[in-house]
C-alpha positions in Angstrom: 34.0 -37.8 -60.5 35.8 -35.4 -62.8 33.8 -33.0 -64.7 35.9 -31.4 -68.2 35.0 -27.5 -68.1 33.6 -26.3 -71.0 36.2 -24.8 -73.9 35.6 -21.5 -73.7 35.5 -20.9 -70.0 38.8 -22.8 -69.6 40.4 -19.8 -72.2 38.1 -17.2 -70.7 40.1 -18.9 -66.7 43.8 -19.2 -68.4 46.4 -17.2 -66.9 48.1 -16.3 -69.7 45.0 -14.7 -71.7 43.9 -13.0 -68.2 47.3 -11.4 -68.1 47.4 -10.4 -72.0 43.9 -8.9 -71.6 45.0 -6.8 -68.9 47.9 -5.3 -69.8 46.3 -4.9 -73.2 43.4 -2.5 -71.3 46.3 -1.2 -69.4 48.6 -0.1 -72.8 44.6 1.6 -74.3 44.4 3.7 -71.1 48.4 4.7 -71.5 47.8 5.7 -75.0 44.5 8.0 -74.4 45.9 9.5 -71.6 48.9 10.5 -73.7 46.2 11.4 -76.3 44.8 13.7 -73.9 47.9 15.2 -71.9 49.4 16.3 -75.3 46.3 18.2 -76.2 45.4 19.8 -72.5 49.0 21.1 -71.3 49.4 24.4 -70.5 50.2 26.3 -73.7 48.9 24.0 -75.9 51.9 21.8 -77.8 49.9 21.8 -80.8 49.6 25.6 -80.8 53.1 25.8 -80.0 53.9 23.6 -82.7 52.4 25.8 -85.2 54.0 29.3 -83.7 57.2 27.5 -84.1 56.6 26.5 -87.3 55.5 30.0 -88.1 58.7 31.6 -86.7 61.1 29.1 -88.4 59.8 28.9 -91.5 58.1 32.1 -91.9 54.7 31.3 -92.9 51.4 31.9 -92.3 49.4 30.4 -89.6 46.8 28.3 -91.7 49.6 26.8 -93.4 52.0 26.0 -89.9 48.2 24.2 -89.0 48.3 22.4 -92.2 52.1 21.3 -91.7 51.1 20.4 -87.8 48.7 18.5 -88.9 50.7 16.9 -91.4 53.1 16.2 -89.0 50.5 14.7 -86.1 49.1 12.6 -88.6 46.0 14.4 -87.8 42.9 16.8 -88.9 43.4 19.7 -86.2 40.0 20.9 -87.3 37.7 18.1 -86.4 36.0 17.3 -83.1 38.2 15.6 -80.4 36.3 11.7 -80.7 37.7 12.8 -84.6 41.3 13.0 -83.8 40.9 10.5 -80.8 39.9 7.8 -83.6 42.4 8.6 -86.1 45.4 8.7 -83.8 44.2 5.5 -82.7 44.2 4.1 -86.5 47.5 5.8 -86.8 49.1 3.9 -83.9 47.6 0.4 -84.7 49.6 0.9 -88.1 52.6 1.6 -86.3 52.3 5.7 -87.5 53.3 8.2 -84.8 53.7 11.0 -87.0 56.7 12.9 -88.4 59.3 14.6 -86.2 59.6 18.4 -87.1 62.8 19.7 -85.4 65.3 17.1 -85.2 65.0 15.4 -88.4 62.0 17.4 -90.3 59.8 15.1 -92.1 61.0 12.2 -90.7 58.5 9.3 -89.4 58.9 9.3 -85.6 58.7 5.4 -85.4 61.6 5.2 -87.6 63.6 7.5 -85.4 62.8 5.8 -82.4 63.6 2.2 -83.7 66.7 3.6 -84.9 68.2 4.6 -81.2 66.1 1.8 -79.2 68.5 -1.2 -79.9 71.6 0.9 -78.2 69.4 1.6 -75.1 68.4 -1.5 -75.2 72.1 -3.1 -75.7 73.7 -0.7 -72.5 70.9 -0.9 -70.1 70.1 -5.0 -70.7 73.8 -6.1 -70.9 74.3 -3.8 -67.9 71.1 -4.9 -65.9 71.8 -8.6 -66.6 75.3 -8.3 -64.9 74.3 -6.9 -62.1 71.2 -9.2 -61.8 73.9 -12.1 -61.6 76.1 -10.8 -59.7 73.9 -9.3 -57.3 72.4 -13.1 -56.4 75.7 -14.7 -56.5 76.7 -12.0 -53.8 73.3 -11.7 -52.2 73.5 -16.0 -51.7 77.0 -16.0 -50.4 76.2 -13.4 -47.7 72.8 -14.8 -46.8 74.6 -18.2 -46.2 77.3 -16.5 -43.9 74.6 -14.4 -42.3 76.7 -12.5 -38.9 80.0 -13.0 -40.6 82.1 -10.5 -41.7 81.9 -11.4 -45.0 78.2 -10.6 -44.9 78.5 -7.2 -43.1 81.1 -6.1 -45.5 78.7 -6.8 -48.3 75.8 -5.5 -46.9 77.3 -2.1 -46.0 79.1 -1.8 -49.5 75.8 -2.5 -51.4 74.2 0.0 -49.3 76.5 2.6 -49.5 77.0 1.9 -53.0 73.2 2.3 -53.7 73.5 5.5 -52.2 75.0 7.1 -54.7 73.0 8.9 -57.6 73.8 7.5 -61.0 75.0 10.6 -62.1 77.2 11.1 -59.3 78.6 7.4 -60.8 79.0 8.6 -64.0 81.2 12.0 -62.7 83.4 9.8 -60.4 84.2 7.4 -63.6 84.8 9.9 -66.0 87.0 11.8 -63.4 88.5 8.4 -62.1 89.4 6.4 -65.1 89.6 9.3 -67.6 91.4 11.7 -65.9 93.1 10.7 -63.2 94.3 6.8 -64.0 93.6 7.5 -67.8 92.3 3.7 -68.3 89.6 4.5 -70.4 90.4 7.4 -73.2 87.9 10.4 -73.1 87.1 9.9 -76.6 85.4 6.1 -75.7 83.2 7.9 -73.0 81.3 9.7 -76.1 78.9 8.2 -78.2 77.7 4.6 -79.0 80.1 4.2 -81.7 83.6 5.3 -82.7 83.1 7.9 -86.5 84.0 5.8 -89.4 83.4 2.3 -88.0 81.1 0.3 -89.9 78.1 -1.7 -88.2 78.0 -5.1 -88.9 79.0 -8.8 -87.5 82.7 -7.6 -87.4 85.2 -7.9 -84.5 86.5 -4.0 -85.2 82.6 -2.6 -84.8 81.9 -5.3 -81.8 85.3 -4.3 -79.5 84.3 -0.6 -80.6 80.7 -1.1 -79.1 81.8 -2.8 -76.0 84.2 -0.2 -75.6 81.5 2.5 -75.3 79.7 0.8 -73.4 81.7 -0.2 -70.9 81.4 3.0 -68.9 78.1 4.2 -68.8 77.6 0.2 -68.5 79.2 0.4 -65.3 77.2 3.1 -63.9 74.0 1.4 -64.7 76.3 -2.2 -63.2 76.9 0.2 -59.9 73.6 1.9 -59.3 72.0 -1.3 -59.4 74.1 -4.0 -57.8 73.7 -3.0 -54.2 69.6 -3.7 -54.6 69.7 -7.0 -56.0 72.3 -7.9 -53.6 70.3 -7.0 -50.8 67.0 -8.6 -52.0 69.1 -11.9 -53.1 70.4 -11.8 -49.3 66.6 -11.2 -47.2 65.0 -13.3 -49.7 67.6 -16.8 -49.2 67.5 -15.6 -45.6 64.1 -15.9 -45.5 63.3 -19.5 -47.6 66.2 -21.1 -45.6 64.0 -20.9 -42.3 61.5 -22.7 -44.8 60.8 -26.3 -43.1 61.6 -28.0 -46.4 64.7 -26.9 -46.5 65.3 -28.2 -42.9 63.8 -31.4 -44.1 66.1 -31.7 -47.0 69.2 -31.2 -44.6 67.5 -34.1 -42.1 67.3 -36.4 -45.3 71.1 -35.6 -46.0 71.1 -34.0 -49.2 73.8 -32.3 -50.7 74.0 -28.6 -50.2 74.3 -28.1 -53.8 71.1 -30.0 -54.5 69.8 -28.0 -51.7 70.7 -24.5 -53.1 69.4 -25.1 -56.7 66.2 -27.3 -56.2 65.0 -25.7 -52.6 66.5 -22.4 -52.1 67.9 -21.0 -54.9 64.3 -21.7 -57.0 62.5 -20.2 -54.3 64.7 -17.2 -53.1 64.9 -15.8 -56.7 60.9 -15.8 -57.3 60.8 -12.3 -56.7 64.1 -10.7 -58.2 63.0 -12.3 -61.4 59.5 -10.7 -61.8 61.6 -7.3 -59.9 64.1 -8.0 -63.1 61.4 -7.9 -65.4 60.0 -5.3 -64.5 63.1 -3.0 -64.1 64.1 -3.9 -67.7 61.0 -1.4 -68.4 61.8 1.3 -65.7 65.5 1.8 -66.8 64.7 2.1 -70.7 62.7 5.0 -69.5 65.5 5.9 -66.7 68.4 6.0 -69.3 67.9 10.1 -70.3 70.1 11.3 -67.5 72.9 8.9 -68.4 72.8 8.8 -71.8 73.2 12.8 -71.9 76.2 12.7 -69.8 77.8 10.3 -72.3 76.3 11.4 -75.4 75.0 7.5 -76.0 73.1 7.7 -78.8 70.5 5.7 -77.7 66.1 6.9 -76.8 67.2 8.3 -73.5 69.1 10.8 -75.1 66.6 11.3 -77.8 64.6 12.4 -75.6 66.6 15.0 -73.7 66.8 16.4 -77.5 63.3 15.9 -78.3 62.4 18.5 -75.0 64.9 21.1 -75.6 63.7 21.0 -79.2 60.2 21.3 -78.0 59.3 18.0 -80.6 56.0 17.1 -79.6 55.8 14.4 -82.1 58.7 12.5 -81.2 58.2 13.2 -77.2 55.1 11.5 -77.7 56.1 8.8 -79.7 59.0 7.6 -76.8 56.6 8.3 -74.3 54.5 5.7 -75.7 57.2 3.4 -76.8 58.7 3.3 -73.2 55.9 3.4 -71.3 53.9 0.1 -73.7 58.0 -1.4 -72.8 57.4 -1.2 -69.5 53.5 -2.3 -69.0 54.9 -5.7 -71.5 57.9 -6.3 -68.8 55.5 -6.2 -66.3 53.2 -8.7 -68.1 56.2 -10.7 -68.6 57.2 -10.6 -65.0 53.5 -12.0 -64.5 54.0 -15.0 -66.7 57.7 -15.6 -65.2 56.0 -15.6 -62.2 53.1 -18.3 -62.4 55.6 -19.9 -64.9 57.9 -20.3 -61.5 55.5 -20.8 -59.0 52.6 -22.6 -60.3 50.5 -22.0 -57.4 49.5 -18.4 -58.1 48.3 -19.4 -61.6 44.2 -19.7 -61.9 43.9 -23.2 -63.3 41.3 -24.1 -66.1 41.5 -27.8 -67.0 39.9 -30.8 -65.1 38.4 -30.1 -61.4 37.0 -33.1 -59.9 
């Protein structure tokens, strides 16, 4: 006879509200670690903070501590559980504090927000690509497994993979800059050509895309060999499945067989793996985004530690790493969302 759980312990049992409750503990220990880190690194960034303010602007110390604080968002004088508190009040109102080298007096949040949408733009657009192309390629060779076909993708996507990204991004330049001069030099810099104006236009689009297109390529190359290569063992491995061998014995199409027995199955873990690396590359993008001047948080960043900006270090650190602890919650909920098997269910039990 079926018994109806209780309300609260069916929400306390939901998969979804599990998953949300841990990555929510998960973002609280990011953010007091960061806390902490800031405040116990060799040399003290705060204390550096206020020499540098004392050098460049050539005032006294208990005024550069007055302007650090200023800029922290914080009391420098009171005890730690103090400033612990209050940066945690801070960050629930969305206040990181006020860059102090790169755009003095600026709110960090407002800096950040400004360059996210280009990083996200070049690394999503790019990582999408490859995602699709890497498991049309990956289910094409796993199909003509011993083939030549398959050896000749599986070697190219290994030796592809090989390569560092910023080895990708030298060949490129060199290679469609230089030497075949497809690409002008003056498209590999930047996010956006000087004097276009941003909007829903065709001229500020084609400019974007433009920009992209290269440092999109390198983020296209260093990735495509992996998802290939995953989409490949992965179909390999579900068409050994016995339902699959069933399905052929019942004489069903191969294309219903790819999409509603293999293709479902094989992709259960490139999808949480694409997830996830939507997270990883956000924070991966400095290297790249240097190289082409892409004015995006990567390179931010890079300007952020030459300048020594604690503020606005902390604030992408932060950013990027609560980006990547949500793709992984999302990966979670793709998951049981795909296979409902792994989800802890909390209605009727009989």
């Amino acid at each position: 006879m079926s018994q109806r759980k209780p309300l609260a312990e069916r929400i306390l049992k939901s998969y979804i509200l599990q998953t949300i409750a841990k990555k929510t503990f998960i973002i609280w220990v990011v953010v007091t670690l960061s806390f902490v880190i800031v405040r116990g690194l060799p040399g003290n960034p705060v204390d550096i903070m206020v020499m540098n303010l004392m050098d460049s602007q050539g005032i006294s110390e208990e005024e550069a501590r007055t302007r650090a604080a200023s800029l922290l968002r914080l009391d420098l004088d009171a005890p730690l559980h103090e400033q612990y508190l209050d940066f945690l009040g801070n960050l629930l109102r969305g206040d990181l504090g006020d860059s102090y080298v790169l755009a003095r007096g600026k709110a960090v949040a407002e800096i950040v927000f400004q360059r996210l949408p280009w990083t996200l733009f070049s690394v999503g657009t790019s990582l999408l690509l490859s995602f699709t192309i890497g498991m049309f390629l990956g289910m094409l060779a796993a199909y003509r497994r011993g083939s030549w076909f398959d050896q000749l993708l599986t070697n190219l996507s290994a030796m592809i993979g090989a390569v560092p990204n910023t080895l990708w991004a030298i060949i490129l330049v060199l290679l469609l800059g230089v030497v075949w001069k497809v690409v002008p030099l003056n498209l590999m810099r930047g996010s956006v050509s000087p004097g276009v104006k941003a909007g829903f236009s065709l001229e500020f689009i084609g400019d974007v895309l433009k920009h992209w297109f290269v440092p999109g390529m390198v983020y296209v190359l260093t990735t495509l060999g992996g998802w290939m290569l995953a989409m490949r063992s992965s179909t390999v491995s579900v068409l050994g499945e016995d339902y699959v061998t069933v399905a052929r014995a019942r004489g069903l199409p191969d294309l219903r067989i790819i999409t509603a027995y293999v293709g479902r199955n094989a992709s259960l873990p490139l999808v949480t793996a694409l997830a996830i690396s939507i997270g990883f590359l956000l924070g991966g993008s400095t290297v790249i985004e240097f190289i082409f001047v892409y004015q995006g948080v990567g390179l931010l960043m890079s300007q952020a530690i030459a300048k020594r900006d604690y503020p606005v270090m902390q604030g992408i650190l932060l950013v990027t790493t609560i980006t990547v602890i949500l793709s992984t919650a999302i990966a979670d909920l793709l998951y049981g969302w795909l296979d409902p098997r792994i989800r802890i269910r909390g209605g009727e039990e009989s």
